[in-house]
N, C-alpha and C positions, 0 to 999 in steps of 0.2 A: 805171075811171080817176077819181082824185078830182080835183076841183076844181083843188087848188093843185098839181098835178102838169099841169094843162093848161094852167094859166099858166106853171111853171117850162118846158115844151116851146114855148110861145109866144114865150119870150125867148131861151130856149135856140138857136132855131131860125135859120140861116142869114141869113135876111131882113132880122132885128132889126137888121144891123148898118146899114141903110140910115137907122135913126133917130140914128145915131149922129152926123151933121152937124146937124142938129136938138134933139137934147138939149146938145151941144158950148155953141151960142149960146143956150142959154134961161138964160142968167144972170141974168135980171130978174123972174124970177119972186119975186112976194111974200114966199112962205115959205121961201125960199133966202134973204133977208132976215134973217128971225125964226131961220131954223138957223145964219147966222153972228153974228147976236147972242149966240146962246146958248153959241154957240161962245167967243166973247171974250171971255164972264163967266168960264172957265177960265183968262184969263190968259195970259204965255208959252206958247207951245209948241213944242217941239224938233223933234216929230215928231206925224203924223196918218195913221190907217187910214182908207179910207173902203169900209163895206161894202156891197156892190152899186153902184159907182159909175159904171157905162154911159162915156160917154165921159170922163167929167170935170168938169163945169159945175161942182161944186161943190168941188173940188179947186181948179181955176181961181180961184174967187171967195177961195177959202181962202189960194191965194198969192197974190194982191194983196192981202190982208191982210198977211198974216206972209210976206213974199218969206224968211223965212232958215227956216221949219219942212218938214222932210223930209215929202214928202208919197207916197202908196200908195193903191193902190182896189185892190180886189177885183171883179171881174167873170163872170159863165160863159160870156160871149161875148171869144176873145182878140182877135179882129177890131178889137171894138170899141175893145178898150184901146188897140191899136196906133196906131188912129185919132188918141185924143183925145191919147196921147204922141207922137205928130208933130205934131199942132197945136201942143200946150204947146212944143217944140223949135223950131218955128218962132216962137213969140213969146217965147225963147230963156230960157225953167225947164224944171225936169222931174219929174216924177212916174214912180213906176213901178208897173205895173201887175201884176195878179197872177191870173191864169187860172183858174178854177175856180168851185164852189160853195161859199159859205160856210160849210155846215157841214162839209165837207173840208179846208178852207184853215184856219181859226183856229182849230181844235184842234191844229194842228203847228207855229203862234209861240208863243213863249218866252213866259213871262208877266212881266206887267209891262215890256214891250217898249218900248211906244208908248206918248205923251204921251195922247190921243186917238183914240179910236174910235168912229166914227158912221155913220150911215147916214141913206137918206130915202128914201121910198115904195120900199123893198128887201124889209122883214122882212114887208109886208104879202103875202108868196109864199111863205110860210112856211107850212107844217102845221103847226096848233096844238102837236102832239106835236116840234117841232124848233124851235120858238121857244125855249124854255128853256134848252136845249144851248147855240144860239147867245148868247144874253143870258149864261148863264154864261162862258163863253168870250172873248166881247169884255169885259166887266168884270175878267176875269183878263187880257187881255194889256195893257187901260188904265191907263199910270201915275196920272194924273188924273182923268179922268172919261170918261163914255160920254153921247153923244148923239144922240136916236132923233129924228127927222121921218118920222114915220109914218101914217096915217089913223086919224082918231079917235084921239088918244091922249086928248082933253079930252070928258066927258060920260057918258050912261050907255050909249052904244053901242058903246064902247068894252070889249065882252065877251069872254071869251076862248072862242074859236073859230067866231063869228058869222060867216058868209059873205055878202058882199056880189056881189052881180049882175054888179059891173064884172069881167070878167076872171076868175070863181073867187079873188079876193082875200079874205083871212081880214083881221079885225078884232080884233088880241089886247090884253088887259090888260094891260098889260108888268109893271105895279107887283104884281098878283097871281100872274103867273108866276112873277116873282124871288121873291116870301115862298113859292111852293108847291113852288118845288124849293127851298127852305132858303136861300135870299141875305138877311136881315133887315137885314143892317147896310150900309145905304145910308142916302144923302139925296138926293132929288129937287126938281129947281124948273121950272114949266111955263110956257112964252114961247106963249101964247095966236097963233095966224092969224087974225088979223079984216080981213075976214069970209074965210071957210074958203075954200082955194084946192085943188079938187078932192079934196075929202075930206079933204085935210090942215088940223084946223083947231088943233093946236098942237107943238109943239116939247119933249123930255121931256128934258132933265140929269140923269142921276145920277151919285153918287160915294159911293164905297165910303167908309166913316166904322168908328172903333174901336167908337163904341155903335151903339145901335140905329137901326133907320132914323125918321126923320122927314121933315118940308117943310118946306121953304124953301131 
């Protein structure tokens, strides 16, 4: 059994859903901060996926930004979703949630669906060999841009398939993934966590561009 298969069974697993009141309030975390920053340098949004998104916190934070953008998470606990879509209903918006594994789920939305597609400490439960699929996939249903709050996305630890201790968590290059399965024509801009908030020490934007990719 590999690594990120004992974390995807760790979450997967009945129990998780008890973090689910827990992750709900942790809206004040730092780099939930620097991911709605970067979020808002996109501008308007109609609509937002969030990939791996547990109860909601940042869904939450997303519509007290934008109360009018359609908002969705993806989960593989439904438990959980149900949760956080009874809280948001009690403080009277809605999200809808969507049950499954992400690499199951975003290959069957339409592409160019959704304004926004992001995620945050999600893809780090990724085997390196399904990070690229996924990355493919949310850039195809993102009408505007895609963005990752990940572990390590800033620095040179930041390697593609390096396993870290916490959990069987993988530490992928995202920028080198996209050039090595053929994605070149993006642009990316990186919203730095200082100082790093549990491994997460930046925030990644991209957006698909007619030429080639570059920064900024």
């Amino acid at each position: 059994m590999t690594a990120a298969t004992i974390a995807h069974r760790f979450w997967a697993a009945p129990q998780r859903a008890l973090f689910a009141e827990r992750y709900w309030d942790k809206v004040d975390d730092r780099h939930r901060a620097v991911l709605m920053e970067a979020v808002a340098s996109i501008g308007e949004l109609g609509s937002a996926l969030e990939v791996g998104c547990n109860a909601g916190p940042n869904l939450r934070l997303l519509h007290a930004r934008s109360p009018q953008t359609i908002l969705a998470g993806i989960d593989i606990h439904p438990d959980v979703l149900a949760f956080g879509e009874a809280r948001a209903q009690a403080e009277g918006w809605r999200w809808r949630g969507v049950p499954g594994a992400m690499q199951e789920v975003l290959p069957t939305l339409k592409g160019e669906s959704l304004d926004l597609v992001f995620s945050c400490y999600a893809l780090a439960y990724l085997p390196p060999e399904d990070v690229g699929p996924v990355l493919y996939h949310m850039l195809r249903v993102a009408r505007k841009a895609v963005v990752l709050a990940e572990p390590m996305v800033l620095g040179p630890l930041a390697r593609e398939g390096l396993i870290s201790t916490h959990m069987g968590e993988c530490r992928h290059d995202y920028l080198r993934v996209l050039r090595a399965i053929g994605l070149t024509r993006f642009s990316y801009r990186i919203w730095p966590v200082v100082p790093p908030v549990d491994r997460l020490n930046g925030v990644l934007r991209l957006t698909e561009t007619a030429a080639g990719g570059s920064a900024g």
